[in-house]
N, C-alpha and C positions, 0 to 999 in steps of 0.2 A: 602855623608859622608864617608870620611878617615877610612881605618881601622886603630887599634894604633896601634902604632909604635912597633915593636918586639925589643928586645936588641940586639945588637950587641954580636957574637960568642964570649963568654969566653974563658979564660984557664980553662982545669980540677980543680975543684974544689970553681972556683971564682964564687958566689953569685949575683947578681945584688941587690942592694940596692932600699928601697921602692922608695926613694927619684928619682936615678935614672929614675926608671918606670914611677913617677907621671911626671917629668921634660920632658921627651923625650913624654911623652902624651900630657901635656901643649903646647909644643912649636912648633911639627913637624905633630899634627892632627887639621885638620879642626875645631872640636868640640872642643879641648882644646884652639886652639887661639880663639875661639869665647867665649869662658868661660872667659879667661884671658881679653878680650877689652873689655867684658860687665863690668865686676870688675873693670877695671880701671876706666871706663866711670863713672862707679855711685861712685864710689869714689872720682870722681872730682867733679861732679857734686851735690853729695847729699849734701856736708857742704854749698855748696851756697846757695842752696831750701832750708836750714833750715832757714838763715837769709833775705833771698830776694828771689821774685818772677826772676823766671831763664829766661833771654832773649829767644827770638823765634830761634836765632840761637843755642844756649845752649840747650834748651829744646831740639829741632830735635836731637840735638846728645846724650840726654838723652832719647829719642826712638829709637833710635839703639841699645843703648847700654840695653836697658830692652828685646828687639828682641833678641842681642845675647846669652844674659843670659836663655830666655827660650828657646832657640833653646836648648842650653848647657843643661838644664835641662831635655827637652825633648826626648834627645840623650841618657841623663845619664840612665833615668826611662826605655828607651826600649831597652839600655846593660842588665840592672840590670835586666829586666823581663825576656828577654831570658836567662840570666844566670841560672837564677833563675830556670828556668822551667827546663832548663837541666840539671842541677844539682838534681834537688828532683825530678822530674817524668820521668827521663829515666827509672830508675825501675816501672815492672808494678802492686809489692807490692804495693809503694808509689803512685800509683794511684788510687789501689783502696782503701785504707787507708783514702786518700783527697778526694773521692768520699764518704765516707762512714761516713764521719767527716759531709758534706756538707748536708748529706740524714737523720742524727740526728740533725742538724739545722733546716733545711726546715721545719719537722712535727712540728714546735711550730708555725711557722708561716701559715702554714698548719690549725692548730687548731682552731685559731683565725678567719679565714675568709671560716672554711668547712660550719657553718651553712645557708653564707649568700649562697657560693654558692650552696649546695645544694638546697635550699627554690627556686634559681635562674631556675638551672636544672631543678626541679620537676614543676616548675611554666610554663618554655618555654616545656618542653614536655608535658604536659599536656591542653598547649595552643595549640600547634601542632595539637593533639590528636581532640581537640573541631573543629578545624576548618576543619582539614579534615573530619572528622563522619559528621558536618555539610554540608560538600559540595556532600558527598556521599549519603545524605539526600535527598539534592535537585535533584541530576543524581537520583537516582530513583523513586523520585517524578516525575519528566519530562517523564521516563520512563514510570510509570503507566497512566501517563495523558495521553502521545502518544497512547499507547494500548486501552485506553477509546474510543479517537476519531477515533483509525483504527478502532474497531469495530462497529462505528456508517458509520463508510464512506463506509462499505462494503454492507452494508443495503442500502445504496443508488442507486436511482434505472433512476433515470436523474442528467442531470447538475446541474441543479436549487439548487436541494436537496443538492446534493453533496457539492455544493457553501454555502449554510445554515448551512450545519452542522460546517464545517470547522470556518467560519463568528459565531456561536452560542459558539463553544466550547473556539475559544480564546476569545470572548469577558467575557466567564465566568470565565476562567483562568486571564488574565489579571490583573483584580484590583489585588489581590497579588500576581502577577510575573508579573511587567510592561515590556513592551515592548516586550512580548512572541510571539514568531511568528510560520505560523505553514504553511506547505506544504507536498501536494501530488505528486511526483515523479514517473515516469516511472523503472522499473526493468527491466535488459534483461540477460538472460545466466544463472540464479541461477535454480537450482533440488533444492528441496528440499525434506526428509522425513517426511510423514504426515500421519493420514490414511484416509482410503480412502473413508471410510463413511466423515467423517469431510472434506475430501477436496471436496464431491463435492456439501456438500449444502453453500458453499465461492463461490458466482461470482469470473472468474478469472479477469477480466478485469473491470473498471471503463466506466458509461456514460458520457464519461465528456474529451477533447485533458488534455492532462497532460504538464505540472504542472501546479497545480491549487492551489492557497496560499490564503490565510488570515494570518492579522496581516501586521504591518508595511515594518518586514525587512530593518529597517533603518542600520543595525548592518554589515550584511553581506549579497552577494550576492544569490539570491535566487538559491536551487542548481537546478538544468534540471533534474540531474540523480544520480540516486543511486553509490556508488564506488564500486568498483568490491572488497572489500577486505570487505564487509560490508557482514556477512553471513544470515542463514535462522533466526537465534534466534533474531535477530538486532543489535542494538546498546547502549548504554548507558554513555554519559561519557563527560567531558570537552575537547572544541576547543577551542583555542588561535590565536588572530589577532590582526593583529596591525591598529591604527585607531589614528587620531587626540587627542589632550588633549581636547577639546571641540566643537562643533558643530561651522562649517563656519571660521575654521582658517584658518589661511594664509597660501599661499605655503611655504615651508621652516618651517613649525613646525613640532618639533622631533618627535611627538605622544608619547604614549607610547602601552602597551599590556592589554589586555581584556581577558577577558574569556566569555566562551558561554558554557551550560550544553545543550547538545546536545543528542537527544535519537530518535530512528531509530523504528517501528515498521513493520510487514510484514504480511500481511495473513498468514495463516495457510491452504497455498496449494503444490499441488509439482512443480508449477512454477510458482509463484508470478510474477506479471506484473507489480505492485506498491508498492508503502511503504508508510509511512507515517512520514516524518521526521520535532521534534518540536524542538524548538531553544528559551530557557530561558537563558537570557543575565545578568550578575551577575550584573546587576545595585546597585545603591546607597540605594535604598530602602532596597535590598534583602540585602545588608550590616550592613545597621541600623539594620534589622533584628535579622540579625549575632549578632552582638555587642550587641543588648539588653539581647540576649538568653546565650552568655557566656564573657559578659565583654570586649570579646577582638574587634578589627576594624582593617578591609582589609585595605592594604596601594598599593601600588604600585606593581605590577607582571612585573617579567621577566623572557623569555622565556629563558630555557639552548636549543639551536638549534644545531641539527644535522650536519655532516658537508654536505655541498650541499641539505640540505631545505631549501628553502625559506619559511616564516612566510605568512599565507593568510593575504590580507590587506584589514579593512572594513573603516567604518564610526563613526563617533559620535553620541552618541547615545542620551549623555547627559553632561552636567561639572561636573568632581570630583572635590570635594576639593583639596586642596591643603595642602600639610605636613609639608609647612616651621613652622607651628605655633604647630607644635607635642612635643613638651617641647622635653627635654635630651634624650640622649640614653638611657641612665640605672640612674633610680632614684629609692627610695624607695616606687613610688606611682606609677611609670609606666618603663614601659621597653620595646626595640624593640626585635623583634625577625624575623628571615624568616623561615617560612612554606614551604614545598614541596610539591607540587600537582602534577597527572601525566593528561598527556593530551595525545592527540590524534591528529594527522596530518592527515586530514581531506582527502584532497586526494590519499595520500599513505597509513595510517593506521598503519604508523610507531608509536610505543609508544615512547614520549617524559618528559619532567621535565619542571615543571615551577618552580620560586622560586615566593614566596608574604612575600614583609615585612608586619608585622604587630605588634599593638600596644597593650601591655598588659596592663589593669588595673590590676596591683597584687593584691589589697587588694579585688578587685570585682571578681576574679581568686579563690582567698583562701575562699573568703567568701562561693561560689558556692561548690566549694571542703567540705568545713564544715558541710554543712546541705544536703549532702548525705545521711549519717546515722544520724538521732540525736539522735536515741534511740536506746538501748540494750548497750551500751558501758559503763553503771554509771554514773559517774557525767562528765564523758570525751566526748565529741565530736569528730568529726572523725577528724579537724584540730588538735585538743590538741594530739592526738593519734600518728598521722605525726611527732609532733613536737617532742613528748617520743623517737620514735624511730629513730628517726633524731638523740639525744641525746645518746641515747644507740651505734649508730653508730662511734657517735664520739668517746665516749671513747674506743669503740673497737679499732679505727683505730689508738688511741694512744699508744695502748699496744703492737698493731701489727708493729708499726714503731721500737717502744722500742726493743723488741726478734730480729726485723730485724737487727738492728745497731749492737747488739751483736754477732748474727751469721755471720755478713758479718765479722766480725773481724775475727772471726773461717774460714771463709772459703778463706778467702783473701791467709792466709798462702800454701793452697790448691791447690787454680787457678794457684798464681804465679811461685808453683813449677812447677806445670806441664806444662805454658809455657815456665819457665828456660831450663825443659827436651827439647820441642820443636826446642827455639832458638839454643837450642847445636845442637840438630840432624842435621836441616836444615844448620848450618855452615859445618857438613862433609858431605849432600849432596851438597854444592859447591865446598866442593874439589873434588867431585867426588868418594867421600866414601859412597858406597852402602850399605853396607855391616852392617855400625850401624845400632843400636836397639838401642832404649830408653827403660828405663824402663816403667811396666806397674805399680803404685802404686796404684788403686785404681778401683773396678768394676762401673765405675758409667760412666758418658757423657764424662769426659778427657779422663779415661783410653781406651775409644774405639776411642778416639780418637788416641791416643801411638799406638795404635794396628793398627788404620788405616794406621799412618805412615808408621810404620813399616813392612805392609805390601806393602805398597805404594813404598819403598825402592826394595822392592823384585820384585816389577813389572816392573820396571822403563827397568831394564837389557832385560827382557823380550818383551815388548815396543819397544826398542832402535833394537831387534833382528827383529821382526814382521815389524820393519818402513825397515830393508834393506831388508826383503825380500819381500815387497811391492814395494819397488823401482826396484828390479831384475826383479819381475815379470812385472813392467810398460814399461822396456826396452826392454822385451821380445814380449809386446802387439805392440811396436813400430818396432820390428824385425817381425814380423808377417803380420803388415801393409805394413811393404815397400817386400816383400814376393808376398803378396797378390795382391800388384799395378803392379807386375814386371808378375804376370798371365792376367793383360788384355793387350790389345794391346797395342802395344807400337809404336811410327813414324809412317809417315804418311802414309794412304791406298791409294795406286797408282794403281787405274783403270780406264782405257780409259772411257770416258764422265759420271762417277762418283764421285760426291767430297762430302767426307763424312769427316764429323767431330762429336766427342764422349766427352764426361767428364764423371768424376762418383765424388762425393763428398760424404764419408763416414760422417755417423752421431756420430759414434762411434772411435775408433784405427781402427775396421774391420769391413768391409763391407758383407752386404751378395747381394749385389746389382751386378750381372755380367753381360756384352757385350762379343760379339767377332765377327768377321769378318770371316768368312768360304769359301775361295775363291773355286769353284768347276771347274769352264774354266776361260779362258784369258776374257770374257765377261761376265759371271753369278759367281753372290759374294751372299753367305749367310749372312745375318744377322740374330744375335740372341739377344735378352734382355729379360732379365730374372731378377726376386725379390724371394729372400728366405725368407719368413717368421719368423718375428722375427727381431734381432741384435744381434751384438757383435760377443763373439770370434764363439759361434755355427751355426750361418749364414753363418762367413766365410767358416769355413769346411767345409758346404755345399753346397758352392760357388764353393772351389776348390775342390770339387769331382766330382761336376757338370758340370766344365768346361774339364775335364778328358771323364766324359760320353758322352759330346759333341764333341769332337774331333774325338772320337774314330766313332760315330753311322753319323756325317754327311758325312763321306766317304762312307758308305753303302743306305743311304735314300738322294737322294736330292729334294727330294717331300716334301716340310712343314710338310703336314697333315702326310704322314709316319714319316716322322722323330720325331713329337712329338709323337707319339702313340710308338715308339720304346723308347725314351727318359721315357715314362710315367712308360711302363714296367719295366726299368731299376730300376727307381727311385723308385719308389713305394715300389718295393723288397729289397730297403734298407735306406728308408726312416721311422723313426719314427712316431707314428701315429699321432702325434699333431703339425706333422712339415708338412707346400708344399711349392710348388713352381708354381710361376704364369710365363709364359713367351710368347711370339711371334718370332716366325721364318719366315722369309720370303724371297723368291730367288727371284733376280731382273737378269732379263736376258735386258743388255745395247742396243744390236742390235734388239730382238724385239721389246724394248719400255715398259716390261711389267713388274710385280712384284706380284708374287704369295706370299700367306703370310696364316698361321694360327695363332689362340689364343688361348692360353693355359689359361682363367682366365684374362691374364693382361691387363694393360692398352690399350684404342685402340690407334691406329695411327691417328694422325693428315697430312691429305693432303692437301697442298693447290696448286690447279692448278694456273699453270702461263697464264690462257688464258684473264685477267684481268691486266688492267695496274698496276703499285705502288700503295698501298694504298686501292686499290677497291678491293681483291680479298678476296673471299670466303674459308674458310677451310670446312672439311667436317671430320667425324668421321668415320673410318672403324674399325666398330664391329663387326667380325664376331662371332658366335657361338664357346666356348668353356669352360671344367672344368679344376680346375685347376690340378697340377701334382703332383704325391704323393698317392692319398688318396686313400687307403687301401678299397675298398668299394668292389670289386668284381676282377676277374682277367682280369677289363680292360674293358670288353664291353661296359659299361654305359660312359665310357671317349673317346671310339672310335666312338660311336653313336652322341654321342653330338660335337664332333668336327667338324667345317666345316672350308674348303678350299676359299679362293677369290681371284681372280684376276683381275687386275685393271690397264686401260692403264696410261701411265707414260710418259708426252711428257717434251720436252726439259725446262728449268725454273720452273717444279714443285719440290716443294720441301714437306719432309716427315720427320715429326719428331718422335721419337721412345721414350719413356718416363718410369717412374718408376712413381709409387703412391706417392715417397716422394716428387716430383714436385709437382702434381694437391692436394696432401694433405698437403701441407705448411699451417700451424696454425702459427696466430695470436698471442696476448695478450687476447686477448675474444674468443678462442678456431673456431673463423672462418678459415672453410678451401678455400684456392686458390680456387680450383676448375677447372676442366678442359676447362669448359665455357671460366672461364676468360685467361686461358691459351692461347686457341684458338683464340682469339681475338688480344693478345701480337703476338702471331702467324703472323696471317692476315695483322695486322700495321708493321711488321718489313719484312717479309719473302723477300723481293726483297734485303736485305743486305747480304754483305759477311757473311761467319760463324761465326767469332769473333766479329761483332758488334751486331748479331744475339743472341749470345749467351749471350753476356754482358746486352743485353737490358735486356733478360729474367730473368737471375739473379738478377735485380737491380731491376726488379718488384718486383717476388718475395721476396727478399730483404724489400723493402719500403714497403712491404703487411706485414710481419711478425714483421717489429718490435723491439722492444727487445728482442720477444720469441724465445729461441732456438730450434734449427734445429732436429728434434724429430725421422726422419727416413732418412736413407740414398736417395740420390738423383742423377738420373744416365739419360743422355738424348743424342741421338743419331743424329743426323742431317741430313739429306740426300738428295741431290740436282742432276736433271739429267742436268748436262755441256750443253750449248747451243755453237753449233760446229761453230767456226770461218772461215767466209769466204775466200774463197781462193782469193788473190789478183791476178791477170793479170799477166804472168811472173813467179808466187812461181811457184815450182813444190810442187803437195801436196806428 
């Protein structure tokens, strides 16, 4: 649809005529030539209709032209509506004026149909009410029947018996709860409090292999075993399954849901070996039951299902009726309604919801209701009493609709000031006008609204100052970081039949995760890896104070085990008592093949010899003995006692990986960690690759192990491989 046509620009003062407007809308919008060819159309055509029936070609163009006229029409009612609305409800007086117009309408109509629904209300909550107390009835009925028969079954003193009593108790239960089935189940892993006189004249154990059942069990699976969420007091309560509409139908029938009153009984010892679990199936009978005892009849249940349970699926046990013949939804002789029941997920012990339609007899409802009291109340009944105050209700509700109509007029003028004050403010908070106040007119729920504004205005500046200097300080986390990277090694470490390769991946802007390389001769290279405790910007500073203390102290010790007991001393004396540090040092001497190394706490080393082809070789873990570094605990003896030294031959093709906890402790989505196990394994499958394919694998495990979950601790891992020395060819000089 065209929008209309606008006039053409006048001179100052010229007018556009209505005539004008109507003509340039007729002729130049879609909706107006459709208006105008519907009018022509039935103007030609209507004086014919009135004298003769209109040829088939006639007529077709006498439904076009009735299409274009209601287009035209229909175009016109949804200009005029929207106008409409724009014009009287852009004020949000005039809305609530037209609401308040609408809410002195409604109460009359209101009036008219509160009794029926009321009588409706009180009828389904009250039917509600019967059939759940009735079904809570039955659950502890089953209950006490269960405890009946555990106490006969613990008396039993052979099979036989055992078999007897079970075989006696349902066939005496049965005629009124058909198809009740009952079984002895084994228990394993439950305590219980009991005492101790009582527990020991209770056999714990049955003469009899368990499970041992009477009764059909046509319904559901007999169970083996007790569920582990099932405690020492039992159980009592409805289970839900799904099962055929009748016994022996065909594949492809939809079933529907059942229920079963299901109740658990247990000795009264402190570790129960058996229970005794009875299974009363809400059959047809037990229904008729229902219905005779309060008027109303179970119809159909369905289960509200958890997401990812599956429903247990039984059997037919017997044919329900069928509902198509249940007369109307809502008549004055009957009415549906659904009931909520809670059930029990049998394997899990999750609580769940059923719903059950069911059918009201109203008048057999009210009747029940009636002859509750029939005496003490005079000549009234407790129905006629219902109905007094039903009555009473009403015309209160009409007096209270009334004062409302009148006060919303009062208060209309109120609201819409105070959002007038609003809409002004929030136009000078888009210019950028801070600085307005609204007024506050009134102590009540707007005026603290004004006030919140208005405070809200004064914060905003404040806000706007706090975001740049959050952003100063983020540049500065990011000046700190590149600071931080520029303190560990940097290019590549160039020692004769040594190729090492290092990363560190901060978890944070900064790291407290540090490396370094410590060359001591042309042949013996220190390494060190080391993890500060903790993250973020206080790790770092203890990073680079730490790499300060290490420069300075492996000039003086190049023994591991000295050099961390000189490190620990350091550290210790200016270390915080809730802060350490875990690390490994170790000197690798290239000519005689060897690698001495101590553990400060950390991670151990991963070796894997090269004496194994691709693919077959073994890692191996070197742990040796140590505490970690820091901890204030004495002046050092208890950390020099417990450190030990190892040295370890190192031949050509072995390689030595150096690690941080946030490798081997990479978490999951389900809080599983890596682990160093699986580490070693990644290890073992790649270790004959260069370092970059080496490395890549490792992270793409880790990687594919984690997830979506983020990276929770910094992660730092060293490489280390002894160069296998190239043969001299015939002619090179070496």
């Amino acid at each position: 649809m065209s929008d209309p046509v606008r006039p053409a620009a006048l001179l100052p003062g010229d007018v556009p005529s209505r005539w004008r407007v109507w003509r340039s809308w007729l002729l130049r919008t879609f909706p107006g030539r459709a208006l105008v060819l519907g009018l022509v159309i039935k103007a030609i055509t209507w004086p014919v209709n009135l004298f003769s029936t209109l040829p088939p070609a006639l007529d077709a163009i006498d439904m076009v032209g009735s299409l274009a006229l209601l287009f035209a029409i229909a175009y016109g009612l949804t200009r005029f509506a929207v106008w409409s609305k724009r014009r009287l409800l852009w004020r949000v007086r005039r809305k609530l004026i037209l609401s308040y117009v609408f809410v002195g309408v409604v109460p009359a109509l209101l009036v008219m149909t509160f009794f029926l629904l009321a009588g409706l209300i009180l009828a389904f909550n009250v039917s509600s009410y019967l059939i759940q107390s009735r079904v809570r009835n039955l659950t502890d009925q089953a209950r006490f029947l269960t405890q009946t028969v555990q106490l006969e079954v613990q008396r039993s003193t052979s099979a036989e018996a055992l078999q007897d009593v079970l075989v006696r108790r349902q066939s005496s239960i049965e005629p009124r709860y058909p198809f009740v089935s009952i079984a002895v189940v084994p228990v394993s892993n439950l305590s219980c409090k009991v005492e101790a006189s009582r527990a020991a004249r209770v056999p714990k154990t049955l003469p009899a292999a368990l499970p041992v059942t009477a009764g059909g069990w046509g319904h559901l699976p007999v169970p083996t075993a007790l569920p582990k969420w099932v405690g020492c007091d039992g159980f009592s309560g409805l289970i839900a399954y799904h099962a055929p509409l009748k016994p022996g139908a065909p594949p492809g029938d939809p079933g529907m849901t059942r229920l079963v009153m299901r109740a658990v009984a247990l000795p009264e010892v402190a570790n129960p070996a058996w229970a005794v679990i009875l299974d009363m199936p809400l059959s047809t009978a037990i229904e008729q039951r229902i219905q005779q005892e309060t008027g109303i009849r179970i119809g159909d249940i369905t289960v509200i299902e958890a997401r990812g349970v599956q429903p247990m699926v039984g059997n037919a046990i017997e044919e329900r009726p069928s509902e198509d013949d249940d007369g109307p939804v809502l008549s004055l002789q009957q009415a549906r309604w659904v009931v909520f029941l809670d059930h029990v997920d049998w394997p899990t012990g999750e609580p769940e919801s059923a719903s059950a339609s069911i059918v009201i007899s109203t008048f057999d409802v009210f009747d029940r209701i009636s002859v509750v009291s029939p005496v003490g109340l005079g000549q009234m009944n407790f129905g006629q009493v219902l109905l007094f105050v039903l009555a009473v209700v009403g015309v209160l509700f009409m007096i209270i609709q009334f004062v409302a109509l009148v006060i919303g007029f009062v208060l209309a003028r109120q609201i819409t000031g105070a959002v007038h004050d609003l809409f002004t403010g929030t136009q000078h908070v888009r210019a950028g006008d801070f600085a307005h106040q609204i007024p506050v007119r009134a102590r009540d729920q707007l005026g603290e609204l004004a006030e919140s504004f208005n405070l809200m205005t004064g914060e905003v500046t404040t806000l706007l100052g706090e975001m740049a200097e959050k952003g100063r300080l983020e540049q500065e986390m990011f000046a700190a970081r590149e600071i931080q990277q520029k303190l560990l090694p940097t290019g590549p470490l160039r020692v004769t039949g040594l190729a090492v390769s290092a990363f560190c991946e901060p978890a944070r802007e900064v790291a407290g995760d540090y490396y370094d390389f410590l060359p001591i001769t042309d042949s013996i290279l220190g390494v060190l890896i080391a993890d500060v405790s903790g993250k973020g910007l206080a790790a770092g500073l203890y990073m680079a104070q730490l790499k300060v203390i290490v420069q300075s102290l492996s000039r003086l010790h190049h023994e591991p085990k000295e050099f961390l007991m000189a490190v620990n001393k350091v550290v210790s004396a200016n270390l915080d008592g809730k802060s350490f540090i875990t690390m490994t040092y170790g000197v690798i001497d290239i000519e005689r093949r060897e690698m001495t190394f101590a553990r400060a706490g950390h991670c151990p080393l991963i070796h894997v010899p090269a004496n194994q082809p691709a693919g077959m070789r073994k890692a191996r873990f070197l742990v040796p003995d140590g505490l970690v570094v820091g901890l204030q605990i004495d002046d050092g003896t208890l950390f020099d006692s417990i450190l030990k030294e190892q040295t370890i031959r190192i031949e050509p093709g072995d390689l030595i990986v150096w690690f941080t906890d946030g490798i081997s402790e990479t978490m999951n989505e389900a809080f599983d960690c890596f682990g160093e196990e699986r580490l070693s394994q990644v290890v073992e499958q790649y270790a004959h690759l260069p370092f970059d394919q080496l490395r890549a694998y490792i992270l793409a495990e880790l990687r594919a192990f984690a997830g979506g979950a983020d990276q929770h601790d910094d992660m730092t891992m060293i490489l280390m491989k002894i160069e296998v020395p190239l043969p001299i060819l015939p002619g090179v000089v070496a």
